[in-house]
PDB file of N, CA, C and O in Angstrom:
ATOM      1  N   UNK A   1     -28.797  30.772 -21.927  1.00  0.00           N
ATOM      2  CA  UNK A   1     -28.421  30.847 -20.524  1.00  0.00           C
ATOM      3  C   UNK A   1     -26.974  30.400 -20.352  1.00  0.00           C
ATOM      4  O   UNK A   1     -26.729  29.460 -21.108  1.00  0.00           O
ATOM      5  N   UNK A   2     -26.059  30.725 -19.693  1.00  0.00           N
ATOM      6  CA  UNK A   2     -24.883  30.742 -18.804  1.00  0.00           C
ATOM      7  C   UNK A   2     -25.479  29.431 -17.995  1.00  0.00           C
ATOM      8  O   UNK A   2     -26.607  29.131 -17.604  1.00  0.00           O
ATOM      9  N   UNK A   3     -23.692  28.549 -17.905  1.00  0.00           N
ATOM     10  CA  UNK A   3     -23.608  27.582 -17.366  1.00  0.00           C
ATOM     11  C   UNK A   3     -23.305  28.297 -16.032  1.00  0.00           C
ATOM     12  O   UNK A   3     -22.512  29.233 -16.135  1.00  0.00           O
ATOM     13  N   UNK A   4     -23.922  27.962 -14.456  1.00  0.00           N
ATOM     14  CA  UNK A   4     -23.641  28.381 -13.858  1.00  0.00           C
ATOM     15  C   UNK A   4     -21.677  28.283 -13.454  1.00  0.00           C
ATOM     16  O   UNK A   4     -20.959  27.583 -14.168  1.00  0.00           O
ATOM     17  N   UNK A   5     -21.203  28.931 -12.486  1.00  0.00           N
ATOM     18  CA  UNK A   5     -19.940  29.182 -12.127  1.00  0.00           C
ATOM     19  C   UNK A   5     -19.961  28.795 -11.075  1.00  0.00           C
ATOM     20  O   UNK A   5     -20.964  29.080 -10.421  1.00  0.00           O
ATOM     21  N   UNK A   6     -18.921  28.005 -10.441  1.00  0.00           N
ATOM     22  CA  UNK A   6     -18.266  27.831  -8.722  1.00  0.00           C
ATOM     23  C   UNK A   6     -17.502  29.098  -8.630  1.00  0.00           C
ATOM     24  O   UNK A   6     -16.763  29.674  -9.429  1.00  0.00           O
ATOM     25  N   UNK A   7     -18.069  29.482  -6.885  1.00  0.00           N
ATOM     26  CA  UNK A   7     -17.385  31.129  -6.863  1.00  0.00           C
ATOM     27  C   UNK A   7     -16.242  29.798  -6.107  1.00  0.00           C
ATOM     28  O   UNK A   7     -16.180  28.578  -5.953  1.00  0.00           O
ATOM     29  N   UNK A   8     -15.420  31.167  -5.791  1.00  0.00           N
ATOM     30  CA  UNK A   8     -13.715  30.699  -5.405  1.00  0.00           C
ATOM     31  C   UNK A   8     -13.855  30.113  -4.328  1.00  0.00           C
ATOM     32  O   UNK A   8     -12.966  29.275  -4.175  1.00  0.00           O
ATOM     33  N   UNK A   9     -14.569  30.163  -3.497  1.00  0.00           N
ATOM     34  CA  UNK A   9     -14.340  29.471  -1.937  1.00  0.00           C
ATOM     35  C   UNK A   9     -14.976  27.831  -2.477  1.00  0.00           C
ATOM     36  O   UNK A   9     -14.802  26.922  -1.664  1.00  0.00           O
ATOM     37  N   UNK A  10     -15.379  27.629  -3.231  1.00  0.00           N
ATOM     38  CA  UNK A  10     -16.147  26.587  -3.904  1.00  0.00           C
ATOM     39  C   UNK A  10     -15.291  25.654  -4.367  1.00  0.00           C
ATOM     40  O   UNK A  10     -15.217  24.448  -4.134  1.00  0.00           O
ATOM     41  N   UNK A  11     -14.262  26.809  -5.473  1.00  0.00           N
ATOM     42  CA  UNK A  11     -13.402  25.744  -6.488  1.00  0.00           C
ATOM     43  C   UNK A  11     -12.381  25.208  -5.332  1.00  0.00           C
ATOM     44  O   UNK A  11     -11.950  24.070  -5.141  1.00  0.00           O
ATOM     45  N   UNK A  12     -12.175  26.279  -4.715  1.00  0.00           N
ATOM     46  CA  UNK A  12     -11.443  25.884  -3.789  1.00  0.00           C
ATOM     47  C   UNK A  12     -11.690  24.260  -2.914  1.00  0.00           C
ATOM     48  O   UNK A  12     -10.908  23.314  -2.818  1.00  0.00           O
ATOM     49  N   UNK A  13     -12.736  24.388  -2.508  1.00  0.00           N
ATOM     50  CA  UNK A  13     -12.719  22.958  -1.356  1.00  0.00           C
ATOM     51  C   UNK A  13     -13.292  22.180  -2.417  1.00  0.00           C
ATOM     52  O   UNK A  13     -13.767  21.166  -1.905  1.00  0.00           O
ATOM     53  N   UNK A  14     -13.509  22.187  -3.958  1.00  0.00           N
ATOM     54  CA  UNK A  14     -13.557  20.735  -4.746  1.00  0.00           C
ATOM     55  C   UNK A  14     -11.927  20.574  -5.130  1.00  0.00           C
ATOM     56  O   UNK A  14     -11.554  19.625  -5.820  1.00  0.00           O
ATOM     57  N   UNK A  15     -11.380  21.164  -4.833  1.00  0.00           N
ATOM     58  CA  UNK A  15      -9.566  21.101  -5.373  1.00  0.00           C
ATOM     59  C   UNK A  15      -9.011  20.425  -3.981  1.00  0.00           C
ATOM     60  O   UNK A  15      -8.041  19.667  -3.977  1.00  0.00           O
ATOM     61  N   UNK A  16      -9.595  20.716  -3.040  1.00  0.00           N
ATOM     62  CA  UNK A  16      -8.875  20.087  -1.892  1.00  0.00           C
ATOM     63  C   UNK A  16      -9.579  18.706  -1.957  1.00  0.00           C
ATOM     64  O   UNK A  16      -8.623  17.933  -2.007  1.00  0.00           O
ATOM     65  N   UNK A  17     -10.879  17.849  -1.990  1.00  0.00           N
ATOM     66  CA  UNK A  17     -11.583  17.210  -1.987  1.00  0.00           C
ATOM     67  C   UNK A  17     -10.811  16.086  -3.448  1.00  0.00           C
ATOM     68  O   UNK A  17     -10.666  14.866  -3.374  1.00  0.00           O
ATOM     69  N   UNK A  18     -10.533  16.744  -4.342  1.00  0.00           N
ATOM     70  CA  UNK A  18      -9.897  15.628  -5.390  1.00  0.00           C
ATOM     71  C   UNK A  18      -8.650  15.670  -5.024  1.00  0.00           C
ATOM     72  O   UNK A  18      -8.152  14.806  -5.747  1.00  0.00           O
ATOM     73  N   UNK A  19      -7.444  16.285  -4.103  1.00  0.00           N
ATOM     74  CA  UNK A  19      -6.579  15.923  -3.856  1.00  0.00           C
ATOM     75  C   UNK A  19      -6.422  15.094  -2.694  1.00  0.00           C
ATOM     76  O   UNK A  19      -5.264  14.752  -2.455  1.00  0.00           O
ATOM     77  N   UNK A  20      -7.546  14.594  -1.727  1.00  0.00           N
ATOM     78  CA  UNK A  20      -7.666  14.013  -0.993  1.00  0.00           C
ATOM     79  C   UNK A  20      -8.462  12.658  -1.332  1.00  0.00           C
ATOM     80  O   UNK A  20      -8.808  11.905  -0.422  1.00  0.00           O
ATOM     81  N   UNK A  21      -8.708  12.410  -2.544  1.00  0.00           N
ATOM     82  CA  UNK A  21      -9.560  11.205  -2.670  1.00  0.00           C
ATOM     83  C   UNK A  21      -8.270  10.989  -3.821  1.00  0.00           C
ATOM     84  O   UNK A  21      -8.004   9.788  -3.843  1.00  0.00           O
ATOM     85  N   UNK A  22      -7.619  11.562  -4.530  1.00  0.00           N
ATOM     86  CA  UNK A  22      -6.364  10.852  -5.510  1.00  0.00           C
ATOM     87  C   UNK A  22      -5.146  10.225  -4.750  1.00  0.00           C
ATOM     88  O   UNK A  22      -4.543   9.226  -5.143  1.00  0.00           O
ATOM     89  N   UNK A  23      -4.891  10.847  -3.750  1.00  0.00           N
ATOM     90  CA  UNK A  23      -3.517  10.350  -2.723  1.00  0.00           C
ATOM     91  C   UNK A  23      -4.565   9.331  -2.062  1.00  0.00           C
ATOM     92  O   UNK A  23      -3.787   8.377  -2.064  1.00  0.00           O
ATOM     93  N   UNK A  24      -5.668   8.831  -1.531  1.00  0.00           N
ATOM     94  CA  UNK A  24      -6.089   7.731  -1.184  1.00  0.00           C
ATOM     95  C   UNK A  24      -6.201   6.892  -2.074  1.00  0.00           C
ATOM     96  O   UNK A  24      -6.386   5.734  -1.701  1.00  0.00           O
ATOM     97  N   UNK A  25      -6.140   7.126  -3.301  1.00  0.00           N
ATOM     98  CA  UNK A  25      -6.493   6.106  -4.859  1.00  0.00           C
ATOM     99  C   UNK A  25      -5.190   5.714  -5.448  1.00  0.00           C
ATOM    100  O   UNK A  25      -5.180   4.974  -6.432  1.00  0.00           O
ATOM    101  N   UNK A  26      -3.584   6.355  -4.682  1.00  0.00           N
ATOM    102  CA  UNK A  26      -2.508   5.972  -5.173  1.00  0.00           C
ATOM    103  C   UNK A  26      -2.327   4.600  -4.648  1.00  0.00           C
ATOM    104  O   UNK A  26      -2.877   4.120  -3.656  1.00  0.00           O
ATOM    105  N   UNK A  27      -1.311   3.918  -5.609  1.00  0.00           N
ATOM    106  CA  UNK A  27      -1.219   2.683  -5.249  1.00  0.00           C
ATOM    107  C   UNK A  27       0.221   2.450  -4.093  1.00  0.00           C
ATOM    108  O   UNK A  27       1.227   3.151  -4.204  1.00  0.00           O
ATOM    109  N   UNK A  28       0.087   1.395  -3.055  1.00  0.00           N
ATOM    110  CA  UNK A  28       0.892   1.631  -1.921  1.00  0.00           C
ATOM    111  C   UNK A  28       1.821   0.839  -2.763  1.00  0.00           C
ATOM    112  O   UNK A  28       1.551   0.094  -3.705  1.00  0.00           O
ATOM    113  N   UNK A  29       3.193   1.206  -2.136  1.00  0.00           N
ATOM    114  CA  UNK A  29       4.038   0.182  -2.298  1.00  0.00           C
ATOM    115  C   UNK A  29       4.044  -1.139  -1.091  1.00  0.00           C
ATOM    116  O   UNK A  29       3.693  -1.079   0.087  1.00  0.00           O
ATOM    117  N   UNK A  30       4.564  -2.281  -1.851  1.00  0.00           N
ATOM    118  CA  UNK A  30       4.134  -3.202  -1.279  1.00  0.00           C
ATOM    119  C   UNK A  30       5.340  -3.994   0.146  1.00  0.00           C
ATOM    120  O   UNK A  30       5.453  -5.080   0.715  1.00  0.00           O
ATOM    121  N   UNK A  31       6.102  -2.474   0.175  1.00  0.00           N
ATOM    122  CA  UNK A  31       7.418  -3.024   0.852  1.00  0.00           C
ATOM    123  C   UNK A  31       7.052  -1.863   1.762  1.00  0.00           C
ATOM    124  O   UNK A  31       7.821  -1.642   2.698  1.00  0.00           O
ATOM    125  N   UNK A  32       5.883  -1.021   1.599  1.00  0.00           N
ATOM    126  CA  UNK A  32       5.788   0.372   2.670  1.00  0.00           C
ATOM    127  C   UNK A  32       4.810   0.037   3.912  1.00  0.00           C
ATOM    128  O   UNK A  32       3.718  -0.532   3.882  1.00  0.00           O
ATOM    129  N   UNK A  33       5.409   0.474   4.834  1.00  0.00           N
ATOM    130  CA  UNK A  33       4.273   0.350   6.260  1.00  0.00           C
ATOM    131  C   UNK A  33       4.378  -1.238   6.394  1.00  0.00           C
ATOM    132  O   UNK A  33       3.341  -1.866   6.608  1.00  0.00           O
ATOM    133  N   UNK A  34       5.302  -1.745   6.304  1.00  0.00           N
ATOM    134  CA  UNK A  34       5.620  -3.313   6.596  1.00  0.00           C
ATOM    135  C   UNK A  34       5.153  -3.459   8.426  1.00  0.00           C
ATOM    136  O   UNK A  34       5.489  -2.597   9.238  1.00  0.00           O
ATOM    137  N   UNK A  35       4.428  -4.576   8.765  1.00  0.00           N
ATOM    138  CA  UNK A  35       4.619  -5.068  10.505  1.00  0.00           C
ATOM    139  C   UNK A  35       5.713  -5.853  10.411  1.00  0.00           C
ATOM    140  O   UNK A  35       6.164  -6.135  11.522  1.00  0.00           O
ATOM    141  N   UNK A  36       6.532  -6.483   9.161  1.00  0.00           N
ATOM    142  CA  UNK A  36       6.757  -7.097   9.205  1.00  0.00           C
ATOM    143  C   UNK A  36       8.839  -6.807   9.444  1.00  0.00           C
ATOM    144  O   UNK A  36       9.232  -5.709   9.840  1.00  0.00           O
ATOM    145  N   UNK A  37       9.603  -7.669   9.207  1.00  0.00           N
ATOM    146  CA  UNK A  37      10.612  -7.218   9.887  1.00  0.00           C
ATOM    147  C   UNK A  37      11.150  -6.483   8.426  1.00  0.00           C
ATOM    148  O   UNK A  37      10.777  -6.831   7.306  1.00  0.00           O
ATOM    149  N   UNK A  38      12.345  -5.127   8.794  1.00  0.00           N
ATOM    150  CA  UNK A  38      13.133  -4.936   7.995  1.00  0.00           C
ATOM    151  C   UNK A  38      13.854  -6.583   6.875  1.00  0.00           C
ATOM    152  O   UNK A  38      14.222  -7.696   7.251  1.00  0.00           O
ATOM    153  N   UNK A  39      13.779  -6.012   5.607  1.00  0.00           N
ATOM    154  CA  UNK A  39      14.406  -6.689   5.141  1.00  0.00           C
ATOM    155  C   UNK A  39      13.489  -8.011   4.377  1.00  0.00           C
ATOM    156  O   UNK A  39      13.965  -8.865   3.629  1.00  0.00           O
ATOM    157  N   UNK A  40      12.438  -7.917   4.699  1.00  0.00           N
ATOM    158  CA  UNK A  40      12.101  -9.541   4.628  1.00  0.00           C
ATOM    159  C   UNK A  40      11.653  -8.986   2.771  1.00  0.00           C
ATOM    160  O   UNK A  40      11.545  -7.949   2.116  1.00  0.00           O
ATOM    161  N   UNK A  41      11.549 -10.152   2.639  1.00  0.00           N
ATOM    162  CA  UNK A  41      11.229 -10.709   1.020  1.00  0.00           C
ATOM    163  C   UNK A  41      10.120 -11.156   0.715  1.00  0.00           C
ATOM    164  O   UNK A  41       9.481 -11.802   1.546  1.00  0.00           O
ATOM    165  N   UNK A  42       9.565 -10.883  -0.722  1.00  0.00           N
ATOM    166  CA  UNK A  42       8.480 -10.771  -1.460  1.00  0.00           C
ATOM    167  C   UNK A  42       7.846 -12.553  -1.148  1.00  0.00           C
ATOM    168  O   UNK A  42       8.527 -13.515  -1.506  1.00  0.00           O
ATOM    169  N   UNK A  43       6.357 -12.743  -0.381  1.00  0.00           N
ATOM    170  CA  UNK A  43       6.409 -14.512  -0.753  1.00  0.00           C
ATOM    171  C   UNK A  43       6.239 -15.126  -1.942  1.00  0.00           C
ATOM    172  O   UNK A  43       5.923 -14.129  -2.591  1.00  0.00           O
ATOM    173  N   UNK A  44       6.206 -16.136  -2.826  1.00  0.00           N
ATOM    174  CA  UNK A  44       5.869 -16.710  -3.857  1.00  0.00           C
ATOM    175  C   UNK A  44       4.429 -17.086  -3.512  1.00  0.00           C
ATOM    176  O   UNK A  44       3.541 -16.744  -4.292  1.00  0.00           O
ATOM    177  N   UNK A  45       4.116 -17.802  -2.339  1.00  0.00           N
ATOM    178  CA  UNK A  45       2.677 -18.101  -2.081  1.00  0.00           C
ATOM    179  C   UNK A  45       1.521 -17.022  -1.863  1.00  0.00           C
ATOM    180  O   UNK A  45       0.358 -17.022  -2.265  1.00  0.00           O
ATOM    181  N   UNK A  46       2.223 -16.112  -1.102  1.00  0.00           N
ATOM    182  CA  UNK A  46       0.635 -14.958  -0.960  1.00  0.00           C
ATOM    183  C   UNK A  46       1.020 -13.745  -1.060  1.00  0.00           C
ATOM    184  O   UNK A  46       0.242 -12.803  -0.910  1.00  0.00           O
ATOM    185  N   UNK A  47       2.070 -13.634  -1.283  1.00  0.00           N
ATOM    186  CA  UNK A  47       2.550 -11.899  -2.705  1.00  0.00           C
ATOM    187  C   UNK A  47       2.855 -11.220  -1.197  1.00  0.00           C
ATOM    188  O   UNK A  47       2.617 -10.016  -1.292  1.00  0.00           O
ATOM    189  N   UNK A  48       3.341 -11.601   0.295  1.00  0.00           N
ATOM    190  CA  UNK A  48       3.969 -10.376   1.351  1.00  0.00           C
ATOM    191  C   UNK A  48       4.817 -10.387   1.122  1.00  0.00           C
ATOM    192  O   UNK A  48       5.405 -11.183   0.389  1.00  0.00           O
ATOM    193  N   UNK A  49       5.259  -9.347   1.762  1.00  0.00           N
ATOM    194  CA  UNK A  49       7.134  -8.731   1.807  1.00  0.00           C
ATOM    195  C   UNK A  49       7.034  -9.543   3.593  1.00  0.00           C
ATOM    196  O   UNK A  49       6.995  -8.876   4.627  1.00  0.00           O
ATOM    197  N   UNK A  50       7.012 -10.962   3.538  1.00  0.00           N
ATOM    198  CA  UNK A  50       7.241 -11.653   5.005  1.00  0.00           C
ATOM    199  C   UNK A  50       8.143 -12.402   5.054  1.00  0.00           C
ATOM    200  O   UNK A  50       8.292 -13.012   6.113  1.00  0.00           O
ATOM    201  N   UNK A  51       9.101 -12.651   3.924  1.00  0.00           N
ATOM    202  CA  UNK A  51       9.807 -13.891   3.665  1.00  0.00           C
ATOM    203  C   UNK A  51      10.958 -13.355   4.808  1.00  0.00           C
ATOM    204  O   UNK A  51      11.234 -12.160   4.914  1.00  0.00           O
ATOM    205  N   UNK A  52      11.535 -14.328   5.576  1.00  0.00           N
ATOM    206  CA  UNK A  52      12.540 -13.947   6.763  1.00  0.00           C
ATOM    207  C   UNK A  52      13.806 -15.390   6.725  1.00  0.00           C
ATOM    208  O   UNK A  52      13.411 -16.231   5.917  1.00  0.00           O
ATOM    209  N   UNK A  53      14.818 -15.698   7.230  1.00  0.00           N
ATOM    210  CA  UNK A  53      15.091 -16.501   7.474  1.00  0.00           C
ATOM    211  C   UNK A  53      15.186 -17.340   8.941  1.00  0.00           C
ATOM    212  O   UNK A  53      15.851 -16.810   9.831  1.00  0.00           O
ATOM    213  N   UNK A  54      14.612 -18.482   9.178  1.00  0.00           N
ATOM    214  CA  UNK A  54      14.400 -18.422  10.469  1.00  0.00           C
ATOM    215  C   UNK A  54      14.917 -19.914  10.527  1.00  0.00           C
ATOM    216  O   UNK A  54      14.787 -20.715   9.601  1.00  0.00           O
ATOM    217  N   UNK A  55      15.461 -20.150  11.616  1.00  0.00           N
ATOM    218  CA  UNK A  55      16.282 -21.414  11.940  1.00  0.00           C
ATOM    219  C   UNK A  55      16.674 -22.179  11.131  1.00  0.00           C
ATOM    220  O   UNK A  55      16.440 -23.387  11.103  1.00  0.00           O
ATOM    221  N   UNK A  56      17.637 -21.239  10.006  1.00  0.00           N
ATOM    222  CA  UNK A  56      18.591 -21.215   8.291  1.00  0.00           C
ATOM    223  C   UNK A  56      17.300 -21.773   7.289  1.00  0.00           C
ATOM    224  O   UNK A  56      17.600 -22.249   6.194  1.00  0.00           O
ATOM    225  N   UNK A  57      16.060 -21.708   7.645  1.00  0.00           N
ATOM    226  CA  UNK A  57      14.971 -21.587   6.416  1.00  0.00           C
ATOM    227  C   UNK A  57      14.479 -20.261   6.203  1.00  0.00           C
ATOM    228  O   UNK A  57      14.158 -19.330   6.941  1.00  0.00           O
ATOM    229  N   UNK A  58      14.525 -20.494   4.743  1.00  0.00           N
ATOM    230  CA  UNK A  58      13.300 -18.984   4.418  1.00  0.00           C
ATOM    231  C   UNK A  58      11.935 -19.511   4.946  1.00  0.00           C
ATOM    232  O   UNK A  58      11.635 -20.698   4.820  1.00  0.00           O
ATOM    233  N   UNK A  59      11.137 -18.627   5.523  1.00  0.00           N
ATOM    234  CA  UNK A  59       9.933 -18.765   6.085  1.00  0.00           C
ATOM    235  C   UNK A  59       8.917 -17.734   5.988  1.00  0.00           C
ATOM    236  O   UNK A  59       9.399 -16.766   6.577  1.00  0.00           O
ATOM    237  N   UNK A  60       7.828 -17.446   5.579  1.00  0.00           N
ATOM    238  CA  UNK A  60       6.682 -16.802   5.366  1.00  0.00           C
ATOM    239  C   UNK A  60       6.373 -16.303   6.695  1.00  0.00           C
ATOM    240  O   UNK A  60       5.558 -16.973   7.328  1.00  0.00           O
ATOM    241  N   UNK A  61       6.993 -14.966   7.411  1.00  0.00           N
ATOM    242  CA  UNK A  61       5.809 -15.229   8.440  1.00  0.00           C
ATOM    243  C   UNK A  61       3.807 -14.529   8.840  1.00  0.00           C
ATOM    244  O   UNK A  61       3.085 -14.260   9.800  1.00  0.00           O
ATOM    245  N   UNK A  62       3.785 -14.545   7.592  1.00  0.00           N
ATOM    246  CA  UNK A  62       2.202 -13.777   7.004  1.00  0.00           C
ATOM    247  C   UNK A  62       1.762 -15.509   6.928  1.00  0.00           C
ATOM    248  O   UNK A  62       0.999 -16.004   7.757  1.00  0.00           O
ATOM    249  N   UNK A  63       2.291 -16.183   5.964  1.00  0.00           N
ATOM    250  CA  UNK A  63       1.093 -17.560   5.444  1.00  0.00           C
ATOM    251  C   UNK A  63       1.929 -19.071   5.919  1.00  0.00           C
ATOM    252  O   UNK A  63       1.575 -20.190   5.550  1.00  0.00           O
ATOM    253  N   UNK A  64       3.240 -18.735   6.925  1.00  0.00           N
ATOM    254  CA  UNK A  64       3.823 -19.919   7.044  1.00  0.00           C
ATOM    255  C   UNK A  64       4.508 -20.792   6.082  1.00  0.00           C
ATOM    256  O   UNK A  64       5.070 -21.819   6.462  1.00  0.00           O
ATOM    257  N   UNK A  65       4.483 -20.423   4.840  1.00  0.00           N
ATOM    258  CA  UNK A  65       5.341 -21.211   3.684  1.00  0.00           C
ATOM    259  C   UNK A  65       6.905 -20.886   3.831  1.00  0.00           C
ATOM    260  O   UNK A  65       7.328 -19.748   4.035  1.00  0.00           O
ATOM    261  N   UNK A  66       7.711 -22.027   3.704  1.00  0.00           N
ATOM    262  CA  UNK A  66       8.592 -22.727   4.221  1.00  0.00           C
ATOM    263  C   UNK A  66       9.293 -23.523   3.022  1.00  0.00           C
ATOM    264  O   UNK A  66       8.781 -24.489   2.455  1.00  0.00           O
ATOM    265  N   UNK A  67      10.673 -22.914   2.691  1.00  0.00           N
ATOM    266  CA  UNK A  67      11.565 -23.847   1.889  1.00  0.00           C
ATOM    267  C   UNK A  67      11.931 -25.063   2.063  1.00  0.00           C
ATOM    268  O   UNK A  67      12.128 -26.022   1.318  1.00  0.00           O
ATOM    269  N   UNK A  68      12.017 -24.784   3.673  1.00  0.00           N
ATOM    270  CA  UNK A  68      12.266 -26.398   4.287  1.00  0.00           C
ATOM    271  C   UNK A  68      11.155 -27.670   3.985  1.00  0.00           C
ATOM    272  O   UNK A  68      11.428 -28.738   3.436  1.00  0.00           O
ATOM    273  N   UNK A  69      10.319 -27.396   4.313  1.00  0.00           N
ATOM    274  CA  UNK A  69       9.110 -28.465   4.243  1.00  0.00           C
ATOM    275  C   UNK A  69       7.924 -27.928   5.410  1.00  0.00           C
ATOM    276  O   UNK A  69       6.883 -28.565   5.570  1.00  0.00           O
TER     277      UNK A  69
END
């Protein structure tokens, strides 16, 4: 016996179906779709792109960590 075949309208929407579950499985960059402001920097404490400088301290504003104290 013959392995059955996907007719074309078939292969078709499993080709659209794995190109829509691989671009959801890519990995984001971690500086993309920021809330956070242009510019800010990677934290050491909880890995955001939140680091800002704010009243001449670097400051976290995702986890609040603070060069100053």
């Amino acid at each position: 016996m013959r392995k059955p075949e996907l007719d074309v309208h078939q292969k078709k929407l499993v080709d659209e179906k794995r190109a829509e579950f691989e671009a959801r499985q890519k990995q984001q960059d971690a500086f993309a779709k920021s809330h956070f402001p242009d510019g800010a920097q990677l934290c050491n404490k909880c890995s955001t792109a939140a680091v800002v400088m704010m009243d001449g301290c670097k400051t976290c504003l995702n986890c609040g960590e603070s060069k100053c104290g």
